[in-house]
C-alpha positions as CSV (number, residue, x, y, z in Angstrom):
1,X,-10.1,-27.2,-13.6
2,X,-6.6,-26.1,-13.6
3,X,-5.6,-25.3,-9.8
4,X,-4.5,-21.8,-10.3
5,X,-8.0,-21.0,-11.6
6,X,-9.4,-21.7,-8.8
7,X,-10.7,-18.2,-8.3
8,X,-12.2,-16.3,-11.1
9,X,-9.9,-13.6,-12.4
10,X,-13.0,-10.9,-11.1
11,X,-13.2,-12.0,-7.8
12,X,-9.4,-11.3,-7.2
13,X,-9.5,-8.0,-9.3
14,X,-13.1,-7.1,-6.6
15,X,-10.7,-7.9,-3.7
16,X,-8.1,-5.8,-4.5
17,X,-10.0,-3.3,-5.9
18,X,-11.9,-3.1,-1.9
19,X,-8.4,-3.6,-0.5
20,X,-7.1,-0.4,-2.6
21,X,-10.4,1.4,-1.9
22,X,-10.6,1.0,1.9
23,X,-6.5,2.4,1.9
24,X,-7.8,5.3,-0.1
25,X,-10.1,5.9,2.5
26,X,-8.2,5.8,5.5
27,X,-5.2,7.7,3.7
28,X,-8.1,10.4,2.9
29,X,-9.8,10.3,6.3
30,X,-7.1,10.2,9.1
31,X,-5.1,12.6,10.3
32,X,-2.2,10.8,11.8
33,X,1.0,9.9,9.9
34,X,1.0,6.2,11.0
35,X,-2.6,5.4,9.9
36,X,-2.0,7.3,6.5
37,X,1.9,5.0,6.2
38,X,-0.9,2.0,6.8
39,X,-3.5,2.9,4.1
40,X,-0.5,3.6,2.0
41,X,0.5,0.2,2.0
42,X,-2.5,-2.0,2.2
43,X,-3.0,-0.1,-1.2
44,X,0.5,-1.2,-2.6
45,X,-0.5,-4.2,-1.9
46,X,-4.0,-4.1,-3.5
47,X,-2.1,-3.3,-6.8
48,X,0.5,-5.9,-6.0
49,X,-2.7,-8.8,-5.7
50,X,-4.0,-7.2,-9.0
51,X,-0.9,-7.9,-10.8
52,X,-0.3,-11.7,-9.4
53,X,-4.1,-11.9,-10.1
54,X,-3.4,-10.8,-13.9
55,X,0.2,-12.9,-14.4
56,X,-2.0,-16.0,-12.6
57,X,-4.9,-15.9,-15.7
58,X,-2.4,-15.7,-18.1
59,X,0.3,-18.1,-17.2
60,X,2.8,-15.8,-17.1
61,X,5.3,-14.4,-14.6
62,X,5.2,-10.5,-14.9
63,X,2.8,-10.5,-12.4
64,X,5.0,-11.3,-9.6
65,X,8.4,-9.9,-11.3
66,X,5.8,-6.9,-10.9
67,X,5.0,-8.0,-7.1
68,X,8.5,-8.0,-6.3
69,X,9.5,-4.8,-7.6
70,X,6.4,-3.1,-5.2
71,X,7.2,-4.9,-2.5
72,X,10.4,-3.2,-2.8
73,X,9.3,0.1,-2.8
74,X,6.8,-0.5,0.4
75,X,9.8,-1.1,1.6
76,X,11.5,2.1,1.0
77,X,8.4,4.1,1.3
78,X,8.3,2.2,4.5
79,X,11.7,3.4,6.0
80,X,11.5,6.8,4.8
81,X,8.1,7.2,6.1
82,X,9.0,5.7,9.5
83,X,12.4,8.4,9.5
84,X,9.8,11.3,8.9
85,X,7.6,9.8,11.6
86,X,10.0,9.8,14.0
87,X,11.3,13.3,13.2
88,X,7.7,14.5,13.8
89,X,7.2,12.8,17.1
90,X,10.8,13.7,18.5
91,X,10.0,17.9,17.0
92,X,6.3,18.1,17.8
93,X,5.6,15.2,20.5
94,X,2.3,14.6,18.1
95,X,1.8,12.3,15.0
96,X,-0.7,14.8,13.3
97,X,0.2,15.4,9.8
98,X,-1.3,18.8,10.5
99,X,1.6,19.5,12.8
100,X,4.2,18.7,9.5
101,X,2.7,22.0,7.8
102,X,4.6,24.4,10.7
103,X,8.2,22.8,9.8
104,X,10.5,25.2,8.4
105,X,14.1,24.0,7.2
């Protein structure tokens, strides 16, 4: 057995698919920003592991040209999220998202 068929192709594609659904719900459940900036990337990188898990079955490197190219938008997801977060905290003293919905401007 060939060692990047180690793991099954559906055991990888279960994991992320858990990984994707446990950020889906903490972005659905919580209320503050830096939880739902969290949940936001553990699922990025649930579809990131779905894509290396689909470019590992078939020998081929999309799936992590694919990986890369998310990884760079966590990235920028992350520093634009963290920019609003601070805005929020330095306005409203609070990380509530709740608090967001009163900002005018």
């Amino acid at each position: 057995m060939n060692s990047l068929q180690a793991i099954p192709m559906e055991h990888g594609l279960l994991l992320a698919a858990a990984l994707f659904t446990v950020g889906l719900f903490g972005l659905l459940t919580r209320r503050d920003m830096l939880f739902m900036l969290m949940s936001l990337e553990i699922m990025l990188n649930a579809a990131g592991l779905a894509f290396i898990v689909a470019g590992s079955r078939w020998a081929s490197a999309d799936g992590q040209i694919m990986f890369i190219l998310i990884l760079t938008l966590a990235a920028a997801e992350a520093s634009v999220g963290l920019a609003l977060l601070i805005q929020l905290y330095r306005r409203f003293k609070t990380l509530d998202i709740d608090a967001a919905s009163t900002m005018k401007g």
